[in-house]
N, C-alpha and C positions, 0 to 999 in steps of 0.2 A: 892388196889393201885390206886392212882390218877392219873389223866390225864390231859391234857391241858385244863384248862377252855376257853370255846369257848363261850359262852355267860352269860349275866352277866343279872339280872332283881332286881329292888326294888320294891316293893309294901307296902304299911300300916306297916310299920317300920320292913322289914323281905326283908333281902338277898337268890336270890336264883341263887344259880350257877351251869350252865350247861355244862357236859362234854361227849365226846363222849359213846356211848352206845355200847356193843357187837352184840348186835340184833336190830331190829326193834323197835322203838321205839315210844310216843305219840309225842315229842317234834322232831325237827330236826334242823341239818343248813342247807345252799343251799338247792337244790334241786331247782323243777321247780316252778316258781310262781302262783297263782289264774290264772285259765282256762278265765277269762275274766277281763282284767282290762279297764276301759272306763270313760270317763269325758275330762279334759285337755288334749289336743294334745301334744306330744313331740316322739320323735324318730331322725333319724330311728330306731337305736338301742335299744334293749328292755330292762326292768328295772332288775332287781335282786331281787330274794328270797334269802337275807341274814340266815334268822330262821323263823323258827312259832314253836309258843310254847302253848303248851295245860293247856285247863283248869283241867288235868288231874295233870299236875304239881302245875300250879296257881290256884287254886281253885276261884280268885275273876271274871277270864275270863269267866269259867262256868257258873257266878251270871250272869255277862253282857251278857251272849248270844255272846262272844268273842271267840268260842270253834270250832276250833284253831285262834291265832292271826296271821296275816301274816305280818312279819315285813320288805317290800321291800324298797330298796333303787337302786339309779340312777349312777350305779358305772361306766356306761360308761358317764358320764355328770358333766366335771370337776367343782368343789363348789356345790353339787349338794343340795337344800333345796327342799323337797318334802314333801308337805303333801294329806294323803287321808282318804279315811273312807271304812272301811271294811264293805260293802253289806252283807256279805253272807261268807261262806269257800272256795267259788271259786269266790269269785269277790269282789272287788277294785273299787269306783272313786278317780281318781284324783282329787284331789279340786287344786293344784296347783304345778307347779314343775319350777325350775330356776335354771338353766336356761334349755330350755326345747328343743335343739339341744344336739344332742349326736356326740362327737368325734370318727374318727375310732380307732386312739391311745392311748385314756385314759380308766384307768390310765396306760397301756404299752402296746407295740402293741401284736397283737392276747391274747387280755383277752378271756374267753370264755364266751357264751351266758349263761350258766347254774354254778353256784358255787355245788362243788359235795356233794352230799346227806351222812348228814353224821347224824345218829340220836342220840340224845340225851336223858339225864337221868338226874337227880341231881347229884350233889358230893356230897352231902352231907345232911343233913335234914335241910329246910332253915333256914336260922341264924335269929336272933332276930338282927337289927343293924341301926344305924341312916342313914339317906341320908348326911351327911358329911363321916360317915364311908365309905358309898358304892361307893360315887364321889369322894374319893379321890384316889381312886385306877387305877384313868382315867386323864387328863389334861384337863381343860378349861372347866369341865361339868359346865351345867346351875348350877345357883347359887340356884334355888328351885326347889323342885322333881316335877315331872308331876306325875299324877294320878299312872301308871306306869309308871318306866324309865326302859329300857333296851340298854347294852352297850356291843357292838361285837369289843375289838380291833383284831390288824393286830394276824391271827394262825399262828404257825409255823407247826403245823404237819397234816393238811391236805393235805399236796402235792400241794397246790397250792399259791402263794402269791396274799392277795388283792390287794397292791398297787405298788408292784415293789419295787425293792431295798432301795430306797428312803423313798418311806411312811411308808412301815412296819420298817423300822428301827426309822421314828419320834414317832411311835406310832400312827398314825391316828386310831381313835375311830371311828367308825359309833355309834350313839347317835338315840334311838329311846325316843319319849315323847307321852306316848297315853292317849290319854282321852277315858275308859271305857265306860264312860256311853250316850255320845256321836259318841262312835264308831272310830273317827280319829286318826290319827296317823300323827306326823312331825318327820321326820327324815332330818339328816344331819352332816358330817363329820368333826371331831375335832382333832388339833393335840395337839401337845405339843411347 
């Protein structure tokens, strides 16, 4: 039986989609982010472990030396564009985040520090399928794929709302664009 897709990745013309797991799993969503993230200043408020997703899944993460990818974004940091580069499985520089003051009420008041650990698997064996195939299942994605893209919209069944009644009903997408071989990662939120 299927489940709610909860995150979404393209790589070298192959859809892969991620749904919750019964157990323990390589991939996950939430959960806590890299034990040190350092570079560009921004806070107070700390950033968010959206997913990291394994070269156990993605086989081309493994080639990179990307094993796991950490895909964090600035949920407390309204328009938030953030990019970094993955050091290490426990550690992040920021190369740049904007705007880089965090609100206490965004995006609704008492979000929490940590989005919950929810581990993931495939649905399915990934699909062979274009990046129009896999952007059009989102609003407003970039018009050419990144190295990898991966796309987390609003869950409905993990118990918690990312955006508040508002966003998760536009659809806002968090949009990740990573360059493998390079290591960085831009993220940043799209709605419809």
């Amino acid at each position: 039986m299927s489940r709610e897709p909860l995150v979404y990745a393209f790589h070298d013309q192959t859809l892969y989609i991620f749904e919750q797991a019964e157990r323990r799993a390589h991939s996950q969503f939430g959960g806590p982010p890299p034990n040190e993230i350092i570079g560009e200043p921004f806070g107070p408020k700390p950033l968010h472990q959206i997913a990291c997703l394994s070269g156990h899944h993605i086989t081309a993460l493994s080639r990179s030396h990307l094993n796991p990818l950490p895909l964090i974004h600035g949920m407390h940091f309204d328009g938030c564009r953030l990019s970094y580069r993955v050091e290490s499985s426990h550690k992040i520089a920021v190369l740049s985040i904007d705007p880089a003051s965090s609100l206490d009420n965004w995006p609704y008041a008492n979000f929490p520090p940590l989005l919950p650990y929810v581990p993931l698997h495939l649905q399915d064996t990934p699909l062979s399928a274009s990046y129009d195939e896999f952007a059009s299942r989102f609003p407003n994605m970039p018009p050419e794929p990144a190295e990898l893209t991966a796309a987390v919209p609003p869950p409905a069944t993990i118990g918690l709302s990312l955006w508040g009644s508002n966003g998760d009903w536009d659809e806002v997408t968090i949009i990740f664009e990573c360059d493998l071989k390079n290591r960085r990662v831009k993220t940043c939120a799209i709605g419809s």
